[in-house]
N, CA, C and O atoms as CSV, one atom per row, in Angstrom:
chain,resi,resn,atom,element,x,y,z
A,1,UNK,N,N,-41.091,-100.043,82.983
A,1,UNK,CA,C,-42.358,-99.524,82.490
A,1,UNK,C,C,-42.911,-98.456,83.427
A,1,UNK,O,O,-43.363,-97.449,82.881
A,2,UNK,N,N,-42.944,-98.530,84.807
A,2,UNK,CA,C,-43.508,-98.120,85.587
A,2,UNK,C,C,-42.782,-96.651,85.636
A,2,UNK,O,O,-43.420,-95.604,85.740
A,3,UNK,N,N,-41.579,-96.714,85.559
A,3,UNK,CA,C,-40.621,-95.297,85.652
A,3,UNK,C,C,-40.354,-94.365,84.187
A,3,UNK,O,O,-39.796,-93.268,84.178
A,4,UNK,N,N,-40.986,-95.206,82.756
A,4,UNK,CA,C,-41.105,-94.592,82.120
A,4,UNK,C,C,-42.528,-93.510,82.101
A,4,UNK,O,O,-42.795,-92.370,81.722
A,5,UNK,N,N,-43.154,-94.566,82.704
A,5,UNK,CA,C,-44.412,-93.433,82.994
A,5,UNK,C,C,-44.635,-92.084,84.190
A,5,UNK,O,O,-45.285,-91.043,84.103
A,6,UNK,N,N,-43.737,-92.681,85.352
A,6,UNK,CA,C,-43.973,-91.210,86.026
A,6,UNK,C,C,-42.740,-90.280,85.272
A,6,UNK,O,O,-42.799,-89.116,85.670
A,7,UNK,N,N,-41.770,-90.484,84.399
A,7,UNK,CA,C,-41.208,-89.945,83.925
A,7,UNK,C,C,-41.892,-89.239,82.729
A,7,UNK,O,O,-41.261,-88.366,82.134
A,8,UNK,N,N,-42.929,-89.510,82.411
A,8,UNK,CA,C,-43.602,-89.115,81.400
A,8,UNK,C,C,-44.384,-88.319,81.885
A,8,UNK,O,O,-44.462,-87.264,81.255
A,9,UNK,N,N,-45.223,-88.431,83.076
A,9,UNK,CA,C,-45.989,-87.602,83.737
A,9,UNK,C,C,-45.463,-86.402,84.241
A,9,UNK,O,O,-46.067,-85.348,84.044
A,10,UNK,N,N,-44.172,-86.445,85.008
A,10,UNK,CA,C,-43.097,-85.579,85.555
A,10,UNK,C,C,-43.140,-84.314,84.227
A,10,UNK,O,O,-43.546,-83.156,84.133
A,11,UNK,N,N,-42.505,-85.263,83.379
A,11,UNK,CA,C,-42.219,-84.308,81.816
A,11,UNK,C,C,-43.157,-83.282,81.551
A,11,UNK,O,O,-42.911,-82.077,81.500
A,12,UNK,N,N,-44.408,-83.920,81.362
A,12,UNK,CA,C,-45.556,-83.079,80.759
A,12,UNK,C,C,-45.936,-82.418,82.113
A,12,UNK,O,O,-47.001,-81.957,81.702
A,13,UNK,N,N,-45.891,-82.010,83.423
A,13,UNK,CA,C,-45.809,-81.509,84.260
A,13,UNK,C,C,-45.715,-80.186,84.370
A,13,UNK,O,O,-46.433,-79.187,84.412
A,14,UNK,N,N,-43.913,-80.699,84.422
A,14,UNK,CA,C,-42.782,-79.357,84.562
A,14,UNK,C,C,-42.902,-78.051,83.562
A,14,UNK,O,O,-42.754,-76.836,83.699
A,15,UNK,N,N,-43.441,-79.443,81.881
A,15,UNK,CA,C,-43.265,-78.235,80.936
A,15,UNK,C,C,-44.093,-77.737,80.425
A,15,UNK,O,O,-43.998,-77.261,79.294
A,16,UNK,N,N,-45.434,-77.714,81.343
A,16,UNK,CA,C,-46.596,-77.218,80.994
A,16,UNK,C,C,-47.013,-75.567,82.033
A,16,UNK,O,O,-47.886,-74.739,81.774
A,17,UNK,N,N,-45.852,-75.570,83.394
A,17,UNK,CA,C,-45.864,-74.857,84.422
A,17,UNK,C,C,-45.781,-73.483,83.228
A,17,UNK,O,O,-46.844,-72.900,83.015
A,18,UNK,N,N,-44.720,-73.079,82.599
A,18,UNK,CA,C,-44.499,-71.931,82.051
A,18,UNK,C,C,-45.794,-71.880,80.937
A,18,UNK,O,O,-46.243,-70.764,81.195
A,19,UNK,N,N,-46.326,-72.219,80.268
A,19,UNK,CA,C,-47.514,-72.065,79.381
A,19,UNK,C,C,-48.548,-71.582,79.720
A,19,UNK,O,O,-49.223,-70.732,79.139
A,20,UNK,N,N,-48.822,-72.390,81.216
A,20,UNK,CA,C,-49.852,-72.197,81.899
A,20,UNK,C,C,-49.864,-70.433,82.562
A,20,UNK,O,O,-50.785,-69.626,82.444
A,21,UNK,N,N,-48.600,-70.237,83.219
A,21,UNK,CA,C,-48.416,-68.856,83.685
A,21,UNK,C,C,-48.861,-67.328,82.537
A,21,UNK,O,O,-49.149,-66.257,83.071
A,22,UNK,N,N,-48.850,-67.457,81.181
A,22,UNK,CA,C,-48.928,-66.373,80.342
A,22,UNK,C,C,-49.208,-67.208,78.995
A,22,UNK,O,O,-48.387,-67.223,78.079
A,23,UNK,N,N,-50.400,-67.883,78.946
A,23,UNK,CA,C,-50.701,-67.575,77.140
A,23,UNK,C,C,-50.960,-67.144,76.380
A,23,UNK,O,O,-51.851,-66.314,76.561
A,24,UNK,N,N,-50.434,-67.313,74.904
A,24,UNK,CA,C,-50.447,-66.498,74.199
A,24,UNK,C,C,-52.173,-65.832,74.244
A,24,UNK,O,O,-53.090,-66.650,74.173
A,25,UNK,N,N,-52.491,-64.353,74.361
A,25,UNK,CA,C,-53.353,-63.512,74.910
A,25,UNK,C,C,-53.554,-62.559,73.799
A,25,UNK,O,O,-52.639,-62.367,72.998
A,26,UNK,N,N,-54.829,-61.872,73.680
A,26,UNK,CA,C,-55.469,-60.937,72.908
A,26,UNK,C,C,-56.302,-59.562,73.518
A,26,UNK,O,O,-57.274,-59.353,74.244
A,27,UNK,N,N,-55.424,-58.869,72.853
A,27,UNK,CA,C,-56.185,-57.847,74.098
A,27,UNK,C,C,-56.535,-56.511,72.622
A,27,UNK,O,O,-55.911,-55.931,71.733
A,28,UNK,N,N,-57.714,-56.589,73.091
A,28,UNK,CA,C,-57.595,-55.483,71.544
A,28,UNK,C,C,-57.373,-56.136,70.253
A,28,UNK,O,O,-57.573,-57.226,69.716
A,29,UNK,N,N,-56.740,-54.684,69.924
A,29,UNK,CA,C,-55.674,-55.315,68.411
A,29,UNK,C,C,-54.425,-55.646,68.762
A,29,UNK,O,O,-53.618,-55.714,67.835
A,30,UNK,N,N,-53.959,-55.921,70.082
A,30,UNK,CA,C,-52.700,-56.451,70.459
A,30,UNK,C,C,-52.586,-57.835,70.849
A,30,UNK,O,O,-53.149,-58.265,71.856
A,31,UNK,N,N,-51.685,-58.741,69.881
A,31,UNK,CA,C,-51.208,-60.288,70.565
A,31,UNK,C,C,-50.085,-60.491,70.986
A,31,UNK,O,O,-48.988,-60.529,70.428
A,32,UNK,N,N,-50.581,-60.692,72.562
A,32,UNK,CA,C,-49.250,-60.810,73.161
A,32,UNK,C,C,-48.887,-62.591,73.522
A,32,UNK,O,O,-49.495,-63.448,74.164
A,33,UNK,N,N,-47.723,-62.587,72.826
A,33,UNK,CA,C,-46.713,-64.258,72.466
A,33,UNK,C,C,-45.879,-63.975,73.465
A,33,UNK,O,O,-45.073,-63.044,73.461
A,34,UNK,N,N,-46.128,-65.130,74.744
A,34,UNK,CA,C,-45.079,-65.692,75.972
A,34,UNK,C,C,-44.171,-66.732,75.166
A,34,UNK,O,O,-44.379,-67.566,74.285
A,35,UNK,N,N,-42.926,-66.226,75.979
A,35,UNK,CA,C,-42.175,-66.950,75.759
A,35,UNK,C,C,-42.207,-68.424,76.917
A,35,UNK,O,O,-43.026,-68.651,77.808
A,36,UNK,N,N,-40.792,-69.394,76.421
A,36,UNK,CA,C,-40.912,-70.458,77.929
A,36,UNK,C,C,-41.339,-70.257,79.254
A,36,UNK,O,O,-42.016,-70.922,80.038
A,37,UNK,N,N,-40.536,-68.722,79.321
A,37,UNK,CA,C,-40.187,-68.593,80.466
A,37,UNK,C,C,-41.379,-67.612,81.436
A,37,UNK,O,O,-41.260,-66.970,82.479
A,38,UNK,N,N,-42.260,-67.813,80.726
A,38,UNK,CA,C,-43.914,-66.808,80.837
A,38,UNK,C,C,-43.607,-65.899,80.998
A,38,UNK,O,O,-43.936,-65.375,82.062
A,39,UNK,N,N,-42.800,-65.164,80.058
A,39,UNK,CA,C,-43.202,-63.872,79.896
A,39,UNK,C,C,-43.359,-63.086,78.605
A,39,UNK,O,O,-42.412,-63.652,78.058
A,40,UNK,N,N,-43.746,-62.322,77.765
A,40,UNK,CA,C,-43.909,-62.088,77.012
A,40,UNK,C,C,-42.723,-61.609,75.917
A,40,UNK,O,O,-41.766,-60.836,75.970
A,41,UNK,N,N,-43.122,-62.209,75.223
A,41,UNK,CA,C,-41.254,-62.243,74.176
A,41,UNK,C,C,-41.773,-61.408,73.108
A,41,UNK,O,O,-40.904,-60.804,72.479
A,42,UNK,N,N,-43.311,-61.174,72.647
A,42,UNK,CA,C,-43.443,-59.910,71.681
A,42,UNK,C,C,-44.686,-59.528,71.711
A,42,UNK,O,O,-45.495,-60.249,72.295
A,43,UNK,N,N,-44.995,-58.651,71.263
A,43,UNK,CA,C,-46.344,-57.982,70.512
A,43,UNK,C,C,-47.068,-57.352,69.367
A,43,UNK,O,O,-47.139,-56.150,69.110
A,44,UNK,N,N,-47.647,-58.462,68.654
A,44,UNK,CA,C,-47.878,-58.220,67.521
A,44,UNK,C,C,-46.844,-58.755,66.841
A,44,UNK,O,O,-47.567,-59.240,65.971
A,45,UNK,N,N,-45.831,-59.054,66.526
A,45,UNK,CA,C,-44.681,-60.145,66.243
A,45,UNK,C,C,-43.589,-59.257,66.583
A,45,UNK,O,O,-42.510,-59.824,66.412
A,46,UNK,N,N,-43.468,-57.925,67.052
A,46,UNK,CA,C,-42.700,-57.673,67.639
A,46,UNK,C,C,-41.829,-57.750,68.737
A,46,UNK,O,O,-42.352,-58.378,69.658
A,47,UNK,N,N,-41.184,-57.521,68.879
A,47,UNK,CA,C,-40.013,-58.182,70.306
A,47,UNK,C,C,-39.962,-56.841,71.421
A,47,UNK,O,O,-39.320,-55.802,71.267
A,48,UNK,N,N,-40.853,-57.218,72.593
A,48,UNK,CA,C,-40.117,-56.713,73.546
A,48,UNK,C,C,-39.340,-55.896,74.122
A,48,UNK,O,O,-38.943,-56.445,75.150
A,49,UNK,N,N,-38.697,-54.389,73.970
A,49,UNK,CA,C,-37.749,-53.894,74.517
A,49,UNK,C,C,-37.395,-53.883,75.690
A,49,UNK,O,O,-36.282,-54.252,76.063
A,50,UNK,N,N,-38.454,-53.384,76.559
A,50,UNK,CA,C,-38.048,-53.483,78.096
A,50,UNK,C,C,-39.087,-54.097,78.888
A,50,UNK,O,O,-40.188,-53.793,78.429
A,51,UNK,N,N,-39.156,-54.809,79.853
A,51,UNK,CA,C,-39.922,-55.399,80.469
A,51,UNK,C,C,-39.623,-55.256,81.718
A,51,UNK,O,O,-38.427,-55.147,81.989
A,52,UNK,N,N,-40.767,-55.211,82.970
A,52,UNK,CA,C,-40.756,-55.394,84.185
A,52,UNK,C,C,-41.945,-55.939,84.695
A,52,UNK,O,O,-43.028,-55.545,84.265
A,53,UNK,N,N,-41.831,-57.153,85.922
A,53,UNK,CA,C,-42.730,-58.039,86.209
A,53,UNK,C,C,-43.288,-57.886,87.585
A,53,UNK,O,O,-42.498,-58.521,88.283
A,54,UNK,N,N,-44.192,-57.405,88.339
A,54,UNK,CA,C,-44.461,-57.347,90.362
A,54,UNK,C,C,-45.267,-58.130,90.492
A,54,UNK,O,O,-46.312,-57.912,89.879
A,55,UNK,N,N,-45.209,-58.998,91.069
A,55,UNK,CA,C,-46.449,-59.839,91.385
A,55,UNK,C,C,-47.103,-58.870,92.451
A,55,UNK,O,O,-46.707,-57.892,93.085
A,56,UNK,N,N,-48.138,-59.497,92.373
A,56,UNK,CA,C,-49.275,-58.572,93.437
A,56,UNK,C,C,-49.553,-59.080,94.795
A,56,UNK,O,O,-49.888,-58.346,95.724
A,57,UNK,N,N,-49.422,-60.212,94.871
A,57,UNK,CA,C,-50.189,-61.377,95.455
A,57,UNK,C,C,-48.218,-61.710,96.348
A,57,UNK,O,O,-47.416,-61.017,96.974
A,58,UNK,N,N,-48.285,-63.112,95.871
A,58,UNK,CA,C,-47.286,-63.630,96.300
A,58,UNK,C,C,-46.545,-64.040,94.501
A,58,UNK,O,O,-47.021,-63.897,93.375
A,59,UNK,N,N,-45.155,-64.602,95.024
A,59,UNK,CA,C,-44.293,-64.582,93.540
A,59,UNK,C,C,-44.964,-65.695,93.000
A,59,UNK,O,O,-45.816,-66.386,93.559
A,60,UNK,N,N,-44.372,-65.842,91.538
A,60,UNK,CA,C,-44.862,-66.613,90.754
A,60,UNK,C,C,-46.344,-66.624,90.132
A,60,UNK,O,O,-46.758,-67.263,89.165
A,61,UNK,N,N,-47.058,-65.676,91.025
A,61,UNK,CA,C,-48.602,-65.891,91.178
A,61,UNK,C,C,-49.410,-65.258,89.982
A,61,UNK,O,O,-50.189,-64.380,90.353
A,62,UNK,N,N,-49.393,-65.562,88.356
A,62,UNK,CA,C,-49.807,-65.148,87.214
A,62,UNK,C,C,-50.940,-64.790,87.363
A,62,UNK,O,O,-51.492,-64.172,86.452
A,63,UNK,N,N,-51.711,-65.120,88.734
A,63,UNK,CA,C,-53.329,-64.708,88.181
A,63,UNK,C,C,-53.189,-63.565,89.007
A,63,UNK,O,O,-54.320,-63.288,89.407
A,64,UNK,N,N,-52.139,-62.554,89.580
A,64,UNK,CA,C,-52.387,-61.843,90.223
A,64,UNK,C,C,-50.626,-61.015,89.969
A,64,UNK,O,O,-49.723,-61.064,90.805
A,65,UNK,N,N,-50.558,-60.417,88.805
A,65,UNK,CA,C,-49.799,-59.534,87.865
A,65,UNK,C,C,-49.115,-58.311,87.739
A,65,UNK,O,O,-49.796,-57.345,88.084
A,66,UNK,N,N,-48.683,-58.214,87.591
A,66,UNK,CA,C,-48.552,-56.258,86.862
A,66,UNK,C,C,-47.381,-56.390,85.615
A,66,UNK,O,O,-46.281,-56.759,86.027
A,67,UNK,N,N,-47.446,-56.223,84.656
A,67,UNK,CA,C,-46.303,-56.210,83.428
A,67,UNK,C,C,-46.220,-55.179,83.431
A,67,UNK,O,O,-47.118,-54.495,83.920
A,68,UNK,N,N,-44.737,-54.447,82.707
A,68,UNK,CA,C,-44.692,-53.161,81.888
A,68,UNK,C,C,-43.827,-53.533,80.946
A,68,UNK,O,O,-42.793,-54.127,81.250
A,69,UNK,N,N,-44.209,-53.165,79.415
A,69,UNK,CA,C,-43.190,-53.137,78.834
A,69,UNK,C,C,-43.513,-51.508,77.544
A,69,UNK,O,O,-44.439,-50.756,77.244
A,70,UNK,N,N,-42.200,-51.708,77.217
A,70,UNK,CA,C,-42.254,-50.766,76.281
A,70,UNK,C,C,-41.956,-51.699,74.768
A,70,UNK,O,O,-40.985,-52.434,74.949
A,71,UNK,N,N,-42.416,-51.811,73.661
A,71,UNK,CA,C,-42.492,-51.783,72.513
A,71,UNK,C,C,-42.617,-50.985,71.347
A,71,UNK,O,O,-43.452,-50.085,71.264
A,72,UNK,N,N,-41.749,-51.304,70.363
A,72,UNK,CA,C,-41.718,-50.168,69.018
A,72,UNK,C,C,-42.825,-50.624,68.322
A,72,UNK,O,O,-43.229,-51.768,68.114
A,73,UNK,N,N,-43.384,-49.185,67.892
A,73,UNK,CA,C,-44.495,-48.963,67.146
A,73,UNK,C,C,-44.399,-49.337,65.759
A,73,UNK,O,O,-43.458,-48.819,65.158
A,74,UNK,N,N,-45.375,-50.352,64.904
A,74,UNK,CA,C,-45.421,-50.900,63.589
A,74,UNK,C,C,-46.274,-49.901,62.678
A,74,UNK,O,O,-46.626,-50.161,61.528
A,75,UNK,N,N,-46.486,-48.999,63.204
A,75,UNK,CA,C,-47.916,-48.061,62.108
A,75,UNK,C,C,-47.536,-46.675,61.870
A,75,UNK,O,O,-48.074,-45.887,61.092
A,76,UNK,N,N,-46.294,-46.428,62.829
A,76,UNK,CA,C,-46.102,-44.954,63.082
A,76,UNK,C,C,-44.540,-45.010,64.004
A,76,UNK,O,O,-44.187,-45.877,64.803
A,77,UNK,N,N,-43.806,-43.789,63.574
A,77,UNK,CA,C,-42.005,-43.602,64.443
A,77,UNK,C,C,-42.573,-43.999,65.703
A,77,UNK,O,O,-43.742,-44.193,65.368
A,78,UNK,N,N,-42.515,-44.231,66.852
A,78,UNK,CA,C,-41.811,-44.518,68.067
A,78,UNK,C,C,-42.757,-45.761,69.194
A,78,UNK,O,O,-43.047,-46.837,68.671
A,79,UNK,N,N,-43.001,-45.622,70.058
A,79,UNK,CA,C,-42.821,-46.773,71.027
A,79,UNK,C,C,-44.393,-46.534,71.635
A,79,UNK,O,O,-44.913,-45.434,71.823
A,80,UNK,N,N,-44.950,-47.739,71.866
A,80,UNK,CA,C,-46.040,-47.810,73.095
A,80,UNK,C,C,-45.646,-48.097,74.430
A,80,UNK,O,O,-44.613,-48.758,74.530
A,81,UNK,N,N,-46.274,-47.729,75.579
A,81,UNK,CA,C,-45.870,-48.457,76.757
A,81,UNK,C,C,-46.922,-48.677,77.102
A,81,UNK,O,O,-47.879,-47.908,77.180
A,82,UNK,N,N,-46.834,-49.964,77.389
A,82,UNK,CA,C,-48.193,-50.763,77.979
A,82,UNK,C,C,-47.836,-51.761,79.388
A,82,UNK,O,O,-46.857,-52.316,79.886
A,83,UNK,N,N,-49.089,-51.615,79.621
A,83,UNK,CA,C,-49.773,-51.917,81.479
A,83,UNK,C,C,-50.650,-53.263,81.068
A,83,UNK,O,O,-51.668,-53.222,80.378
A,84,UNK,N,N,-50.150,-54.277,81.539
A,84,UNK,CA,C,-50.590,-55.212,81.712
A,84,UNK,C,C,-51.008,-55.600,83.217
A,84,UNK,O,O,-50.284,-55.521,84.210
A,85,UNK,N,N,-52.325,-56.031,83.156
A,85,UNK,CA,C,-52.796,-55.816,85.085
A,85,UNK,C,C,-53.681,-57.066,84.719
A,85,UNK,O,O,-54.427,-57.068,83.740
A,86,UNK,N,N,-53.510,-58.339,85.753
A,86,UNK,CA,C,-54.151,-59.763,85.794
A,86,UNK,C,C,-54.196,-59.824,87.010
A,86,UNK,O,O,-53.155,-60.226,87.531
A,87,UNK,N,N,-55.666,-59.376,88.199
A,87,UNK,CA,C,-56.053,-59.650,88.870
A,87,UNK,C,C,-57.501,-60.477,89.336
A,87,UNK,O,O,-58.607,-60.019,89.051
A,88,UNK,N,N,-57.371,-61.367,89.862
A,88,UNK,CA,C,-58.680,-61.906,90.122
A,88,UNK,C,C,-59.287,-62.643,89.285
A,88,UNK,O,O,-60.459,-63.010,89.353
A,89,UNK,N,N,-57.823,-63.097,87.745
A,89,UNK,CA,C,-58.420,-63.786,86.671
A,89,UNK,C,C,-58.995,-63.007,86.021
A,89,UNK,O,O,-59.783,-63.477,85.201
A,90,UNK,N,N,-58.846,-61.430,86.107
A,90,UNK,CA,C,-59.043,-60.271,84.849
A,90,UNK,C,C,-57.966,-60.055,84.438
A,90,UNK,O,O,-57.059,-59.672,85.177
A,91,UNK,N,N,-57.819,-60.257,83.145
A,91,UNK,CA,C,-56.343,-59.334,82.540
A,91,UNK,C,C,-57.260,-58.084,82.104
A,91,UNK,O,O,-58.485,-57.964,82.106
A,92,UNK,N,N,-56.432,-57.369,81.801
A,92,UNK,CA,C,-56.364,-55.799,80.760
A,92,UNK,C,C,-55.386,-55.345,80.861
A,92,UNK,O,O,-54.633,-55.511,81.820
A,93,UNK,N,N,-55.116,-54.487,79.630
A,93,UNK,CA,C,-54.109,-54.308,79.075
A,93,UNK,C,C,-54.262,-52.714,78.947
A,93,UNK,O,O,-55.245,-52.374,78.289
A,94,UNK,N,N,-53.454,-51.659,79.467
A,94,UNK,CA,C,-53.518,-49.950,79.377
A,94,UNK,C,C,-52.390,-49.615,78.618
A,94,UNK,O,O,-51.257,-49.778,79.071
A,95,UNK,N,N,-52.610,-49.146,77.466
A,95,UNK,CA,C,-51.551,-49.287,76.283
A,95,UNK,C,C,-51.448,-47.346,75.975
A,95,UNK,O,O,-52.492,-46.724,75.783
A,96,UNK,N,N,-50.484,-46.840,75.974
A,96,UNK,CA,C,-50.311,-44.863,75.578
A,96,UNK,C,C,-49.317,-45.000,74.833
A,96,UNK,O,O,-48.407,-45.800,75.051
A,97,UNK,N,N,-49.385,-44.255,73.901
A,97,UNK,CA,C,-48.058,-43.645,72.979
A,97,UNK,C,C,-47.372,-42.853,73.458
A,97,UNK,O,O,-47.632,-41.678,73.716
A,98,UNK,N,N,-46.330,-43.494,73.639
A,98,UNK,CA,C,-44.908,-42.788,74.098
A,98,UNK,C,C,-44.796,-41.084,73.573
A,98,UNK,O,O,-44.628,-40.955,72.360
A,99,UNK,N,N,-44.873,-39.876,74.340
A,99,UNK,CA,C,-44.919,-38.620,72.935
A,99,UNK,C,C,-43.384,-38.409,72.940
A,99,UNK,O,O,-42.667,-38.785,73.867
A,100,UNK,N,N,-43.001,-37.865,71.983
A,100,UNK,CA,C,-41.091,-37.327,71.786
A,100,UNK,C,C,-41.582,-35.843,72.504
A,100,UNK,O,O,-40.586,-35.129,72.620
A,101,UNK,N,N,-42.569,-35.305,72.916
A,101,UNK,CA,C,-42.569,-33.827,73.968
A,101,UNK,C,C,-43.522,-33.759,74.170
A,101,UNK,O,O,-44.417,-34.297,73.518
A,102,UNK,N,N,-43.694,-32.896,75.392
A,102,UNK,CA,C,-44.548,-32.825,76.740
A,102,UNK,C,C,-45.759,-32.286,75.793
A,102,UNK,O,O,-46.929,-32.456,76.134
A,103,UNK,N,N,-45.467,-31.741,74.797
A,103,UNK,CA,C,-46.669,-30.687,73.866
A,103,UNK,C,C,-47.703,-31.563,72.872
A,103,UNK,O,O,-48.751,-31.081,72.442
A,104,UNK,N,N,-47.335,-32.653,72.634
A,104,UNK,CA,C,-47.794,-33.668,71.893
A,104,UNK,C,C,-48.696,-34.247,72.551
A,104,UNK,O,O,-48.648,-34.485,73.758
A,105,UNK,N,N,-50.040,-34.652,71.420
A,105,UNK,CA,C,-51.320,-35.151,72.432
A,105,UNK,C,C,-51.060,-36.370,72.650
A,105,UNK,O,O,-50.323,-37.083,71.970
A,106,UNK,N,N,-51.717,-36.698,73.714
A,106,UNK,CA,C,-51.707,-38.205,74.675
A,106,UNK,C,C,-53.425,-38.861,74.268
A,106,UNK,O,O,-54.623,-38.578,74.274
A,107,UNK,N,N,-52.133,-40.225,73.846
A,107,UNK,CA,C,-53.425,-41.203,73.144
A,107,UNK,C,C,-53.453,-42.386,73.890
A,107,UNK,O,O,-52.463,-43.115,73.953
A,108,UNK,N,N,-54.102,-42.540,74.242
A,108,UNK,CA,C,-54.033,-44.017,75.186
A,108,UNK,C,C,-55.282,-45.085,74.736
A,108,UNK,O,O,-55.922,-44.953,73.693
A,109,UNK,N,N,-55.478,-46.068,75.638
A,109,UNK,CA,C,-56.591,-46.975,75.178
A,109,UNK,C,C,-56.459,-47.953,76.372
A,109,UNK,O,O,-55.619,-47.855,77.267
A,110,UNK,N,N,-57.538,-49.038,76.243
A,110,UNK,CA,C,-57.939,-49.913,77.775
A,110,UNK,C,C,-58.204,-50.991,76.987
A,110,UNK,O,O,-58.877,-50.751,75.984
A,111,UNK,N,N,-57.868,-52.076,77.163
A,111,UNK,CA,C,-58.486,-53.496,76.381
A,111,UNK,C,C,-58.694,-54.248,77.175
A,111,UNK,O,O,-58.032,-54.120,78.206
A,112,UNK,N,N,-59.404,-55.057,77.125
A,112,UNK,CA,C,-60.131,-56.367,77.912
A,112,UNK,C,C,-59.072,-57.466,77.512
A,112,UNK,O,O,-58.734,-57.276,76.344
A,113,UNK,N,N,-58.570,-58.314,77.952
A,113,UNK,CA,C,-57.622,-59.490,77.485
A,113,UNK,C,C,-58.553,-60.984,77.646
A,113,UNK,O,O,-59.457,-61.238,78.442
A,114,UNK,N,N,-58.079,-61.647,76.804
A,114,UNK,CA,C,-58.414,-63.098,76.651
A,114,UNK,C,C,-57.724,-63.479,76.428
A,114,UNK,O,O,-56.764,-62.795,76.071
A,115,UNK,N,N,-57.600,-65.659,76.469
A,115,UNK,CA,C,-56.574,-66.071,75.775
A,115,UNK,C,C,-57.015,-66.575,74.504
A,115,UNK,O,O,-58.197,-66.800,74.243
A,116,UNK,N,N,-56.199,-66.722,73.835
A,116,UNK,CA,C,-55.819,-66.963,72.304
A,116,UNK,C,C,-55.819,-68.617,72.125
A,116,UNK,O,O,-54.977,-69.419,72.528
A,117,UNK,N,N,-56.596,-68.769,71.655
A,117,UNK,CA,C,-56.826,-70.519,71.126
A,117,UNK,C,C,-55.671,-70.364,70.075
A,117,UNK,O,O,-55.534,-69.383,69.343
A,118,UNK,N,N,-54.896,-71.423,70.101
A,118,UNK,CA,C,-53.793,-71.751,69.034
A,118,UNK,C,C,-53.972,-72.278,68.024
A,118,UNK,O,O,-53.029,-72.485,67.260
């Protein structure tokens, strides 16, 4: 009895560590869905293309961030790249449209992030 329970405690533990690091989050009109492994597996139900993660702080340390990823655009041809920055228990999110040339205007935007009740 006794070892089913710290085994139970252990359980809900371990597999609450990755949830806790990146939940699912709202920033804008963008929802960004973590995967297990806390990191973000899409946006807007899209998937991810490229991703890169620096902690700021020390590793592992989610409340203290930097994301980049690039994602394909659902409204229009090509890609956003967005700045995800979680310091101090602030997220925001700095999101620009990728241009196909240097001559093309630059659209960007700033969102405040929260998390997303499920």
């Amino acid at each position: 009895m006794k070892f089913n329970v710290i085994l139970a405690v252990t359980t809900c533990l371990f597999s609450s560590i990755p949830l806790t690091s990146l939940a699912d989050t709202q920033c804008g009109p963008f929802h960004l869905q973590s995967s297990a492994e806390g990191k973000v597996s899409s946006v807007n139900g899209v998937k991810v293309r490229k991703q890169k993660i620096d902690f700021l702080a020390r590793k592992e340390d989610y409340n203290n961030v930097s994301m980049r990823w690039i994602v394909a655009a659902t409204k229009f041809q090509g890609d956003y790249a967005m700045h995800y920055v979680k310091q101090k228990g602030k997220p925001t999110l700095d999101v620009e449209i990728v241009r196909s040339s240097r001559s093309g205007i630059r659209i960007s935007g700033s969102y405040d992030c929260e998390k997303k009740d499920q």
